[in-house]
N, CA, C and O atoms as a DFTB+ gen file, in Angstrom:
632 C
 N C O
     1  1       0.852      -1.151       0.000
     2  2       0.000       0.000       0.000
     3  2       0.903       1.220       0.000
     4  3       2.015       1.170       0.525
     5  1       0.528       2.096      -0.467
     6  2       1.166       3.137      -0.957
     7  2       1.206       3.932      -0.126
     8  3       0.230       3.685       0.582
     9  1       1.975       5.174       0.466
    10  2       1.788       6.623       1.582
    11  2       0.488       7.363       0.980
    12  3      -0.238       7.741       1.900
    13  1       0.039       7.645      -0.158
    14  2      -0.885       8.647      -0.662
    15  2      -2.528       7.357      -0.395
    16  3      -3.520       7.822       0.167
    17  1      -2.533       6.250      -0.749
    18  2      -3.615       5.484      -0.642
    19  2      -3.776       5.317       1.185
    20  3      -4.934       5.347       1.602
    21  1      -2.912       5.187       1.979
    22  2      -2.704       4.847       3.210
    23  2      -3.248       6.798       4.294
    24  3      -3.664       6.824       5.452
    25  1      -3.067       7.827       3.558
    26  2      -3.123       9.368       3.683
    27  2      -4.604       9.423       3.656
    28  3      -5.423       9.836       4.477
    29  1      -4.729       8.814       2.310
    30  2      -6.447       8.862       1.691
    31  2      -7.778       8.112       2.359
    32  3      -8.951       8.485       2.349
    33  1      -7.117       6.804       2.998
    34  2      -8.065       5.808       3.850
    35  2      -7.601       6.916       5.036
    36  3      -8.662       7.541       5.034
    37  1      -7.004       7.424       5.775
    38  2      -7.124       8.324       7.358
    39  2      -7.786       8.847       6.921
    40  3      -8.865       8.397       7.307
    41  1      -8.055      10.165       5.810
    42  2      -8.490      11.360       5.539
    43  2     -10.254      10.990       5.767
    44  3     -11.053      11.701       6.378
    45  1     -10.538       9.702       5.094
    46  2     -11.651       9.151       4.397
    47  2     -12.688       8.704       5.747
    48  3     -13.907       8.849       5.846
    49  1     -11.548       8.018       6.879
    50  2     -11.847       7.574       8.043
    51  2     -12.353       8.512       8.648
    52  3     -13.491       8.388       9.102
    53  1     -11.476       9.938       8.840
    54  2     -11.938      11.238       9.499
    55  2     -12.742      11.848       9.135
    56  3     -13.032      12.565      10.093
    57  1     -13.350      12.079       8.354
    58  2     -14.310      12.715       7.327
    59  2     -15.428      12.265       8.030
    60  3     -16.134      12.984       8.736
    61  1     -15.681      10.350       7.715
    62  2     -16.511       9.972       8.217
    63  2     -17.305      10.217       9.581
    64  3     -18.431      10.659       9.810
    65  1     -15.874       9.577      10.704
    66  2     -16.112       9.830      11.895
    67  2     -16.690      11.325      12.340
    68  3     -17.494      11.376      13.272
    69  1     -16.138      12.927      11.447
    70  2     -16.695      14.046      11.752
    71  2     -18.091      13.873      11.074
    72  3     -18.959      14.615      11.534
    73  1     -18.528      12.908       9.914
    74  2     -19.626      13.137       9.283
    75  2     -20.990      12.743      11.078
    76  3     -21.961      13.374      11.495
    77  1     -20.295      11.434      11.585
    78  2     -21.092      10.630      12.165
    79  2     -20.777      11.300      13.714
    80  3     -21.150      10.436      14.507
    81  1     -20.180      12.631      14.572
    82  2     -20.598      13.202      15.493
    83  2     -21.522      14.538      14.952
    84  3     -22.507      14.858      15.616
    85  1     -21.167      15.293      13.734
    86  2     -22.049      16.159      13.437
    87  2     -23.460      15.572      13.133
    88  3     -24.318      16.455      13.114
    89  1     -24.100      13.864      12.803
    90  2     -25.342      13.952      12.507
    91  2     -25.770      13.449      13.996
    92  3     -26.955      13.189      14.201
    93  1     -24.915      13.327      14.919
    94  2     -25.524      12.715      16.236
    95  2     -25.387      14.209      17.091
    96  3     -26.311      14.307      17.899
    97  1     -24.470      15.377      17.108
    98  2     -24.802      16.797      17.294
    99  2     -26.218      17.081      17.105
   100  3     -27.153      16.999      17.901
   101  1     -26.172      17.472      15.752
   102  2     -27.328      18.251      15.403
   103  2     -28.615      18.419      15.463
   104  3     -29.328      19.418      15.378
   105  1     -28.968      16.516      15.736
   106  2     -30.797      16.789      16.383
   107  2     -30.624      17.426      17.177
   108  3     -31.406      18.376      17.168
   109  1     -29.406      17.433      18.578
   110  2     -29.714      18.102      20.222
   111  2     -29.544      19.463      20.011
   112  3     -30.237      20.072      20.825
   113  1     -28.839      20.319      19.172
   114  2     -28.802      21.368      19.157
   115  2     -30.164      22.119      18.526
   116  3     -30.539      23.218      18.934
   117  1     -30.764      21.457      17.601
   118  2     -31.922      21.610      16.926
   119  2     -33.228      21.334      18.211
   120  3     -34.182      21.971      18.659
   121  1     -32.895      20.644      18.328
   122  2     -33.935      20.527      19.410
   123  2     -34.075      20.934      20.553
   124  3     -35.009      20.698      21.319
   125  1     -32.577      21.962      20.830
   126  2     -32.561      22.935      22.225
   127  2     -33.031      24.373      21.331
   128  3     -33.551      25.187      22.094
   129  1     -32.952      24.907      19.728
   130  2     -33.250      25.916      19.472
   131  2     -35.195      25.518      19.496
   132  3     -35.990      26.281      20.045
   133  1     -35.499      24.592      18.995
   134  2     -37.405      24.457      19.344
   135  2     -37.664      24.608      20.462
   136  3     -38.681      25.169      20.870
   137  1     -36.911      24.201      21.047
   138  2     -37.696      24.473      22.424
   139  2     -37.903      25.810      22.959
   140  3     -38.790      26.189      23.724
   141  1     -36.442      26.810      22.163
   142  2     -36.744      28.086      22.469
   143  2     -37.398      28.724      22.222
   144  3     -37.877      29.610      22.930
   145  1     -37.689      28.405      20.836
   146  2     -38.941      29.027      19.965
   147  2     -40.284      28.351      20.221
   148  3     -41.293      28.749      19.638
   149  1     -40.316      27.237      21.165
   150  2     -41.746      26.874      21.578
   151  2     -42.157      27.080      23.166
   152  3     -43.064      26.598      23.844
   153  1     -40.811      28.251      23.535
   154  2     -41.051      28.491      24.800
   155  2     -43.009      28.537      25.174
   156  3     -43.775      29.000      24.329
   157  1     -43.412      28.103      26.237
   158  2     -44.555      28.339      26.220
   159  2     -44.876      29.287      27.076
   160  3     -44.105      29.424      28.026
   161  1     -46.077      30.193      26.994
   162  2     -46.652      31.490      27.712
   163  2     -46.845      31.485      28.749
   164  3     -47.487      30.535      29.195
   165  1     -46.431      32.441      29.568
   166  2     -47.117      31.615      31.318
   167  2     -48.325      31.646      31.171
   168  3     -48.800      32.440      30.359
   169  1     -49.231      30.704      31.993
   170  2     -50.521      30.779      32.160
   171  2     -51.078      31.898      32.270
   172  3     -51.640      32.500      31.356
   173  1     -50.930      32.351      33.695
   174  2     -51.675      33.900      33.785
   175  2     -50.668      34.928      34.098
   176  3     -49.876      34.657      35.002
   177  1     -50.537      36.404      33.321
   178  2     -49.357      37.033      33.322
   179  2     -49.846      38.350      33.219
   180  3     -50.823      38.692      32.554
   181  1     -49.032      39.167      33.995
   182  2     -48.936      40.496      33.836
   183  2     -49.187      40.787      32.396
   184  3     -48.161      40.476      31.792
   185  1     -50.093      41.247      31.568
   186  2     -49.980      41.655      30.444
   187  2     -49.297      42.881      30.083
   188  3     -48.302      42.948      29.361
   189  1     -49.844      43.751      30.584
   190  2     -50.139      45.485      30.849
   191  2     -49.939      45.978      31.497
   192  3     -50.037      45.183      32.432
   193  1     -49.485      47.453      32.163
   194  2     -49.381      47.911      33.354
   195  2     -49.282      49.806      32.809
   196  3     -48.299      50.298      32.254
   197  1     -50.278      50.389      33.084
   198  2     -50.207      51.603      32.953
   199  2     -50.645      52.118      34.360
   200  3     -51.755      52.199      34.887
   201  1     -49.108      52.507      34.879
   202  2     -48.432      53.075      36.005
   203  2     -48.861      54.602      36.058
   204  3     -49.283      55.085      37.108
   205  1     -48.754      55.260      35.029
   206  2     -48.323      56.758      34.691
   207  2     -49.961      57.184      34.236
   208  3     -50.087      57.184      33.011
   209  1     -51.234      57.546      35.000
   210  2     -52.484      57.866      34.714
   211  2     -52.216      59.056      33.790
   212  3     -51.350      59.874      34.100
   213  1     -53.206      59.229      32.228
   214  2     -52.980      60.368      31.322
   215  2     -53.319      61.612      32.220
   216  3     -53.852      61.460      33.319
   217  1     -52.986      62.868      31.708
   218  2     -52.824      63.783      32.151
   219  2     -52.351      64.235      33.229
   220  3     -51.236      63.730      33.364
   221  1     -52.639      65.073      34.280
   222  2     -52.252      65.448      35.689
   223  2     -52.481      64.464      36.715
   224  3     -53.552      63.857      36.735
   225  1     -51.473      64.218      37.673
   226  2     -51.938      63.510      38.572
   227  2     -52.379      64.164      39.749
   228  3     -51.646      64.551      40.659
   229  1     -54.070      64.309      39.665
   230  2     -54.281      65.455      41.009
   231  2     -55.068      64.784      41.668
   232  3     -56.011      65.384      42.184
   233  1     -54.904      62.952      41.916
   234  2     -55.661      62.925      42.814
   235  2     -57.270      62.300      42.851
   236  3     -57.682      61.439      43.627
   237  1     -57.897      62.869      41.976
   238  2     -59.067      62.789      41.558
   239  2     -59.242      61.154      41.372
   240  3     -58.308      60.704      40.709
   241  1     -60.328      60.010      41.840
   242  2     -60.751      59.209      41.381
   243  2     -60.727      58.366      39.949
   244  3     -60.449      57.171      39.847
   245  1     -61.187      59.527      38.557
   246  2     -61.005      59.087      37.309
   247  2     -59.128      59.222      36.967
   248  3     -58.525      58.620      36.079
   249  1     -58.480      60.293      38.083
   250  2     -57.128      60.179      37.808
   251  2     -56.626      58.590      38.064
   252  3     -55.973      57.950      37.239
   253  1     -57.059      58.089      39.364
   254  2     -56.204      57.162      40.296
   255  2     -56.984      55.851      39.388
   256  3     -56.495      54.742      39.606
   257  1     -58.196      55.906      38.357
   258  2     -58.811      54.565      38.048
   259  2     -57.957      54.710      36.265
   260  3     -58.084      53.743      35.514
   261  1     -57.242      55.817      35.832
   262  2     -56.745      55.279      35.014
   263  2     -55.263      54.929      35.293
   264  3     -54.570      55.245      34.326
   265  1     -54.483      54.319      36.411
   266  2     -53.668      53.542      36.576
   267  2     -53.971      52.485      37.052
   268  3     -54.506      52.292      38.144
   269  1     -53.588      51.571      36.113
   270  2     -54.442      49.848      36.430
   271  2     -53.111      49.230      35.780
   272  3     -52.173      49.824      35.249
   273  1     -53.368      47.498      36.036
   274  2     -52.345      46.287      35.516
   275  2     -53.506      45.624      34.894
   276  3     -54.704      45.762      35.139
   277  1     -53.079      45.096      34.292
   278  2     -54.115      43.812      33.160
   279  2     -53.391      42.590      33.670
   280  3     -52.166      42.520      33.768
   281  1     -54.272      41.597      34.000
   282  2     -54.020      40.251      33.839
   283  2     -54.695      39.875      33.438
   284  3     -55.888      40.172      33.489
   285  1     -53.796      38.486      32.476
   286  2     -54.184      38.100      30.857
   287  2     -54.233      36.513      31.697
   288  3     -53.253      36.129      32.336
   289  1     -55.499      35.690      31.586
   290  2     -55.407      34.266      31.139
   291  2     -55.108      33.842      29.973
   292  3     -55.711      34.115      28.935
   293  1     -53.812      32.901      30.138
   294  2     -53.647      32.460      28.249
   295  2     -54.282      31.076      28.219
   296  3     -54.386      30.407      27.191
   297  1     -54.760      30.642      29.608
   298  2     -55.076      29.268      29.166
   299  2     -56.347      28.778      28.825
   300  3     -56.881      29.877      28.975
   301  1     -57.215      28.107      28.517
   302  2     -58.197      27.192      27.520
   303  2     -59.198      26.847      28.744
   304  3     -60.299      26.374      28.462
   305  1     -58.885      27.046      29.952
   306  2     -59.659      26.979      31.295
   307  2     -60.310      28.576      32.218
   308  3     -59.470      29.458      32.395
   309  1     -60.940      28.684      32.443
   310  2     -60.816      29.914      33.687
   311  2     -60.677      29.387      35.121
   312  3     -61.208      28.538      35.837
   313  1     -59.522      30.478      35.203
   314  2     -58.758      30.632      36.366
   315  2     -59.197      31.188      37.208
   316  3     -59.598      32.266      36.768
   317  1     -59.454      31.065      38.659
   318  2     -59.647      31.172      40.287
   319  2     -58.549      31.913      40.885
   320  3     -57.539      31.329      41.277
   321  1     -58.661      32.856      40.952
   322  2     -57.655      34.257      41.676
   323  2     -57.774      34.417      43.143
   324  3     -57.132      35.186      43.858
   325  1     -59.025      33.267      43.603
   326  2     -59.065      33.640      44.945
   327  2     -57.566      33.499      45.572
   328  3     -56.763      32.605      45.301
   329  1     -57.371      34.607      46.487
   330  2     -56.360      34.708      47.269
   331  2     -55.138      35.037      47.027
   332  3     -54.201      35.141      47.818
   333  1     -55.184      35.262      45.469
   334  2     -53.781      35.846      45.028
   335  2     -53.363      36.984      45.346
   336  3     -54.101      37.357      46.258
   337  1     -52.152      38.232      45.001
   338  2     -51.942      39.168      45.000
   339  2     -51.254      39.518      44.497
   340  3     -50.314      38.849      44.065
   341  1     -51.455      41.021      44.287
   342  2     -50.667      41.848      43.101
   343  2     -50.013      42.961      44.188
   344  3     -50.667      43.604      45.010
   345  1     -48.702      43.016      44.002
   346  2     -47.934      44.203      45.036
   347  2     -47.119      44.900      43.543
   348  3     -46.858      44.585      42.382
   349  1     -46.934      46.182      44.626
   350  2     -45.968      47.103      44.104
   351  2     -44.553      46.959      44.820
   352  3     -44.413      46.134      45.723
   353  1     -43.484      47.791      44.394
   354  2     -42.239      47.869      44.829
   355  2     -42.439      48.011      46.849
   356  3     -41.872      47.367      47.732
   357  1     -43.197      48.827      46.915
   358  2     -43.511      49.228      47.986
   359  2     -44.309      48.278      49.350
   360  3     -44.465      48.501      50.551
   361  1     -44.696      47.112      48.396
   362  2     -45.386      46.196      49.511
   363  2     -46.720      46.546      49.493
   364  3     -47.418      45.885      50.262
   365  1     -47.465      47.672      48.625
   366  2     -48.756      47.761      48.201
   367  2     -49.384      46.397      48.346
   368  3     -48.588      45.467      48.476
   369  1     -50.177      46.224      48.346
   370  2     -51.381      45.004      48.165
   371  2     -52.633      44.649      48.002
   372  3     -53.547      44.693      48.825
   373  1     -52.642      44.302      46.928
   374  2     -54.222      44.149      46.648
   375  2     -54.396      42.352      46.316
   376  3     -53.957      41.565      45.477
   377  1     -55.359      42.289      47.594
   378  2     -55.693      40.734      47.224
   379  2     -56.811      40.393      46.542
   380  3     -57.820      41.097      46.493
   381  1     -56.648      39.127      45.906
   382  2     -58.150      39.070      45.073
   383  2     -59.320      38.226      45.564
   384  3     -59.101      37.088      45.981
   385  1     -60.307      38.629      45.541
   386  2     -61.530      37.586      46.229
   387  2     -62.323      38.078      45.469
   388  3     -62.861      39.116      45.084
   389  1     -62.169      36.116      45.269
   390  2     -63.875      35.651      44.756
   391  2     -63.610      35.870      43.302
   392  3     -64.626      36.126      42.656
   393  1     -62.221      35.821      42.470
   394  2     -62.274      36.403      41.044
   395  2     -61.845      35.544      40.259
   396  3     -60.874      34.861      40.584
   397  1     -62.595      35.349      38.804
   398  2     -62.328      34.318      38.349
   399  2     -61.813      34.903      36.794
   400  3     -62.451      35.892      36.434
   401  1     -61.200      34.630      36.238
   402  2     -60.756      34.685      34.786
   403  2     -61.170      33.788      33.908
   404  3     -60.948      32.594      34.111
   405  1     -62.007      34.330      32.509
   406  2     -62.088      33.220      32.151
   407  2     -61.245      32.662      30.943
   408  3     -60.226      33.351      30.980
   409  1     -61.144      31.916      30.054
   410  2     -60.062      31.398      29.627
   411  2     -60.094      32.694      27.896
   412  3     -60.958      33.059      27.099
   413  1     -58.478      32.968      28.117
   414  2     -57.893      33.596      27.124
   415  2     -58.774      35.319      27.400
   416  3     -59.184      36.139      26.579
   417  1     -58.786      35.318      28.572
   418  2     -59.511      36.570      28.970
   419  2     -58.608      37.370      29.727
   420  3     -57.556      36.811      30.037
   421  1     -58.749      38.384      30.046
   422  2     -57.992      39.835      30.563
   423  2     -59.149      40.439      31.655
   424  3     -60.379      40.483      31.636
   425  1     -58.017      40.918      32.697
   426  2     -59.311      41.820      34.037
   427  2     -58.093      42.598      34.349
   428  3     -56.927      42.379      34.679
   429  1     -59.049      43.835      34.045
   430  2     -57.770      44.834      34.676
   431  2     -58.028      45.535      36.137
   432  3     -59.148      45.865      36.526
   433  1     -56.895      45.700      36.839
   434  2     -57.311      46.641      38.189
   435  2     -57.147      47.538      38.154
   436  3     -55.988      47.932      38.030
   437  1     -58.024      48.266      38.227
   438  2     -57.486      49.824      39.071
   439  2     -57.634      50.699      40.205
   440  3     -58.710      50.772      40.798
   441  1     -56.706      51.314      40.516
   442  2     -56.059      51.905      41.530
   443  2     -57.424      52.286      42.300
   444  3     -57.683      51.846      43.421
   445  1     -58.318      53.202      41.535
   446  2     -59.321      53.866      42.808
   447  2     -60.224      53.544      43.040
   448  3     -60.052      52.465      43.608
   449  1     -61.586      53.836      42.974
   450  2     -62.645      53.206      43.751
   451  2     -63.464      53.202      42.665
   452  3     -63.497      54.093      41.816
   453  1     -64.441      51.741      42.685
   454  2     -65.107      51.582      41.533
   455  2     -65.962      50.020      41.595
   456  3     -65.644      49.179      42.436
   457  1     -66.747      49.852      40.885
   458  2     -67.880      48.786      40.990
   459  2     -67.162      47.589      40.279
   460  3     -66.710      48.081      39.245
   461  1     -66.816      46.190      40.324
   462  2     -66.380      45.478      40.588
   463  2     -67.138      45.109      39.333
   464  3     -68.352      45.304      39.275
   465  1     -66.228      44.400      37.979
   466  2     -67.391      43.703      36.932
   467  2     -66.273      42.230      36.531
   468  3     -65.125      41.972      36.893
   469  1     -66.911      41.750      35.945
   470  2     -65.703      40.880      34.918
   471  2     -64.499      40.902      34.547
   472  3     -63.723      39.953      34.670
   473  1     -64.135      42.391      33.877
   474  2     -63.614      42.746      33.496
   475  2     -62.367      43.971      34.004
   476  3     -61.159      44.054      33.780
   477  1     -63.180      44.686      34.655
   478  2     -62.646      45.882      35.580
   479  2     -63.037      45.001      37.072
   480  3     -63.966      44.236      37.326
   481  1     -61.582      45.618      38.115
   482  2     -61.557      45.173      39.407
   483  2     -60.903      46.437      39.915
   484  3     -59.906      46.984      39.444
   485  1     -61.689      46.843      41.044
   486  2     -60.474      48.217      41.980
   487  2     -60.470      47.987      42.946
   488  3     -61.136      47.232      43.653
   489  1     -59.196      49.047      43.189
   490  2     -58.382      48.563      44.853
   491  2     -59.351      49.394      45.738
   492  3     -59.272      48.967      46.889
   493  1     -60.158      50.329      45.646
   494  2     -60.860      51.116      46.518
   495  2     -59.554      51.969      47.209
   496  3     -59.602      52.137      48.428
   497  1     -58.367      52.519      46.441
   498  2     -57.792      53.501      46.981
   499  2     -58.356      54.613      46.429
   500  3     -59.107      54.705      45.458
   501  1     -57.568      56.092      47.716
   502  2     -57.714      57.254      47.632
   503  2     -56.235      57.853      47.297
   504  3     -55.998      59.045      47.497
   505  1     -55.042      56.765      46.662
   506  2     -53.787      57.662      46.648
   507  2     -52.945      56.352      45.649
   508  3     -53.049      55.132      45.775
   509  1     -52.289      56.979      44.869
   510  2     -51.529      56.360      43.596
   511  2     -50.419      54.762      44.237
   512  3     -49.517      54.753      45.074
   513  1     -50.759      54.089      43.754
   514  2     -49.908      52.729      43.713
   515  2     -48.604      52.849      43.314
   516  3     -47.626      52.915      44.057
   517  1     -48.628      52.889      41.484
   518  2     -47.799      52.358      41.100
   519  2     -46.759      53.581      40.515
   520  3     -47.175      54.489      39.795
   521  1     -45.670      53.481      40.846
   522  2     -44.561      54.801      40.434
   523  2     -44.534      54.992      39.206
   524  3     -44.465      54.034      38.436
   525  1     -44.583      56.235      38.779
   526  2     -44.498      56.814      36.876
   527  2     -43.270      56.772      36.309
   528  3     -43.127      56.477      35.123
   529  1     -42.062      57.124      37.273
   530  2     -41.100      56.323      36.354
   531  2     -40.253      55.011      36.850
   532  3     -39.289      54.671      36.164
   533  1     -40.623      54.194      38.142
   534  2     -39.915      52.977      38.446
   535  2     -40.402      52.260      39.149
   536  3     -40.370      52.787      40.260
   537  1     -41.014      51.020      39.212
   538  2     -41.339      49.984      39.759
   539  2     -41.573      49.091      39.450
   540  3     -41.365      48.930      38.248
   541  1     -42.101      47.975      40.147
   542  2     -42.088      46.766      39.879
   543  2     -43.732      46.450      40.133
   544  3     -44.492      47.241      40.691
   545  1     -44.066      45.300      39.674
   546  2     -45.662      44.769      39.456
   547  2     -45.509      43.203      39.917
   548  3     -44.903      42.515      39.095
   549  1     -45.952      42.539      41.078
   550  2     -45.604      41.296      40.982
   551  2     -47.150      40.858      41.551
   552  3     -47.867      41.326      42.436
   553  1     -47.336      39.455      40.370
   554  2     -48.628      38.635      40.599
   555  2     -48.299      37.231      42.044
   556  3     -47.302      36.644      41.623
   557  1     -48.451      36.985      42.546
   558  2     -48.555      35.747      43.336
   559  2     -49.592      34.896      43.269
   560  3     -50.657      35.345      42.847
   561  1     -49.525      33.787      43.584
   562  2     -50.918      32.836      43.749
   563  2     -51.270      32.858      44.669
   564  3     -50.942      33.892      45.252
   565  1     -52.141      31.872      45.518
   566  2     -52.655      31.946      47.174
   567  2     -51.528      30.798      47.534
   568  3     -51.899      29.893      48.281
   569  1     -50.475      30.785      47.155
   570  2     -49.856      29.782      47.961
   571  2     -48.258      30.686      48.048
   572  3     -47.185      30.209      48.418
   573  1     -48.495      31.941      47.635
   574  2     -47.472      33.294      47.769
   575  2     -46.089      33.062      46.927
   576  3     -44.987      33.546      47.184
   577  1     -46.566      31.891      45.483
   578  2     -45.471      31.823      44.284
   579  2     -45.947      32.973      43.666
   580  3     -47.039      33.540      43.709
   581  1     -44.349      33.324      42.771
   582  2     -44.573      34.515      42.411
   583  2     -44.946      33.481      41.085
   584  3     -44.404      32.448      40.692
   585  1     -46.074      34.221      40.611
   586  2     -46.604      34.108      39.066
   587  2     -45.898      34.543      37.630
   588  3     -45.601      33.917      36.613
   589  1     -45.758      36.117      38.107
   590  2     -45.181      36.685      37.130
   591  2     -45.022      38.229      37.641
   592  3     -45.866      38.650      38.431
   593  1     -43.962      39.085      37.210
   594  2     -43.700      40.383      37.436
   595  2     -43.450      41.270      36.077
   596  3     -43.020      41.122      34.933
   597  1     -43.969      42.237      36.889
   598  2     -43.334      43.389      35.197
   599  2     -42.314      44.845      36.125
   600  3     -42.634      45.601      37.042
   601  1     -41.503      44.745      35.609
   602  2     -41.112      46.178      36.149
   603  2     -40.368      47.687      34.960
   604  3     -40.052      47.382      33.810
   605  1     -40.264      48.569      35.248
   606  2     -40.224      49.342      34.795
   607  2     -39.376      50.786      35.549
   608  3     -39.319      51.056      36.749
   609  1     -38.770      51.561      34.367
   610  2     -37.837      52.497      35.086
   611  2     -36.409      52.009      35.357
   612  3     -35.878      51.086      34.740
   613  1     -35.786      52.784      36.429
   614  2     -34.076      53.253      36.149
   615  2     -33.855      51.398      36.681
   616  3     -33.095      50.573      36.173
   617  1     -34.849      51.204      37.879
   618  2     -34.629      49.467      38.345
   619  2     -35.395      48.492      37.682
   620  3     -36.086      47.608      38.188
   621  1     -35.133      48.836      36.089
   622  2     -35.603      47.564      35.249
   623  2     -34.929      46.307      34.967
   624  3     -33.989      46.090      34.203
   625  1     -35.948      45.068      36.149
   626  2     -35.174      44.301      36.139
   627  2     -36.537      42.854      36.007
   628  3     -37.734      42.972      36.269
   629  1     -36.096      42.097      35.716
   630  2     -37.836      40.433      35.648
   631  2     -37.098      39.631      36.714
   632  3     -37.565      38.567      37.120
């Protein structure tokens, strides 16, 4: 056997052997990028959060009811909120009773005082929650896991 035929069977060998870790690679890498792209939605999540009520903040009722959070059900069931809570940076708290979501549905809260529907829920405050330029929004369940958070401003952090 010759040096160039003996060069050509290594070369041929290696080739192979790289052919046969790159096709045993590539499903796992392929199948760690799907999974990223099939990350799935949390169930129920902070959707929304308008912190910063339009115009002046003086206080007023229709001021303090247009700062609210939206929570979004993404799931195919409605969800039971009894006992959960939604805080601010501050340890704010608003717990929920008796509220149900229903599936792929949204209920937003807001800050001031107001009649309780499906859809709209208020804290029955007389003074602003959530900070206009920094805070945080965190959902809990009744068993005090955090669900999901949104934050916003100079301490933007999930």
């Amino acid at each position: 056997m010759s040096a160039s035929s003996t060069a050509r069977r290594i070369a041929a060998t290696v080739l192979a052997a790289g052919a046969v870790v790159s096709a045993v690679a590539l499903p796992a890498s392929a199948s760690a990028h799907d999974g990223d792209r099939h990350r799935q939605q949390p169930r129920v999540e902070i959707s929304r959060v308008q912190a910063d009520s339009p115009g002046r903040d003086n206080g007023s009722n229709r001021s303090l009811n247009a700062e609210w959070v939206e929570i979004t059900n993404n799931t195919r069931r409605a969800v039971d909120l009894d006992g959960w809570t939604l805080r601010n940076r501050d340890g704010d708290r608003y717990r929920f009773d008796d509220v149900r979501v229903a599936r792929h549905a949204t209920v937003r809260i807001h800050t001031g005082v107001g009649r309780d529907t499906r859809t709209d829920l208020y804290q029955d405050r007389r003074h602003y929650v959530w900070d206009n330029r920094s805070d945080k929004a965190t959902l809990r369940n009744d068993r005090g896991r955090t669900v999901d958070t949104e934050t916003w401003g100079r301490h933007h952090r999930r």
